[in-house]
C-alpha positions, -999 to 999 in steps of 0.1 A, spaced: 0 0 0 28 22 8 48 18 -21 10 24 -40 5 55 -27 44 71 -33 39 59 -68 8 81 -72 20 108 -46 14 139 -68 -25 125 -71 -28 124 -36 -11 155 -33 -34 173 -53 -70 154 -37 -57 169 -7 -47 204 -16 -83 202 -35 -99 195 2 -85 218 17 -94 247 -11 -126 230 -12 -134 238 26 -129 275 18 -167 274 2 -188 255 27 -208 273 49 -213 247 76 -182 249 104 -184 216 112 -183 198 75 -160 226 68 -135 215 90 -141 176 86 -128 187 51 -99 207 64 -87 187 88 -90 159 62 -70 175 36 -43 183 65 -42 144 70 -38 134 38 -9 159 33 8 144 68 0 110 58 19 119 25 48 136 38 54 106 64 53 81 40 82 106 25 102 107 53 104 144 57 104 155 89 103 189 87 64 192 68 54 163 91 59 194 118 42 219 100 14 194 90 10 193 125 6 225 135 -18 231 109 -39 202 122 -37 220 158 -41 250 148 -75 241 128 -86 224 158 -80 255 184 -97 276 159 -125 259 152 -129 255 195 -126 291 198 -151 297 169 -176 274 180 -174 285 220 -178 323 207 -147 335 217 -140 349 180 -166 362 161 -165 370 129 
């Protein structure tokens, strides 16, 4: 499977950049980000598979960062 998906990387690349674009034009926060954070993971899943350390970090602070956003969103700390 793993060899699978590193021979089709730049697909999977792109599904997940397309998710994350994608989430930009829902309206509903919480299928919005169910479509973030599932672009996020595909791009972490990706850059694991890769070995490279330093997007796996970044990756992950996205992911975070979504998630603390979307908390402070949802609890009406931020309003927008």
């Amino acid at each position: 499977m793993k060899e699978y998906i590193l021979q089709k990387e730049r697909i999977f690349h792109f599904l997940a950049l397309a998710l994350i674009a994608g989430s930009l034009f829902l309206e509903d926060p919480i299928q919005k980000m169910v479509v973030l954070v599932t672009g996020i993971l595909g791009l972490l899943v990706l850059s694991a598979l890769k070995k490279q350390k330093i997007l796996v970090i970044i990756y992950l602070v996205l992911f975070f960062a979504a998630g603390i956003f979307y908390y402070l969103v949802s609890e009406g700390k931020l309003n927008f």
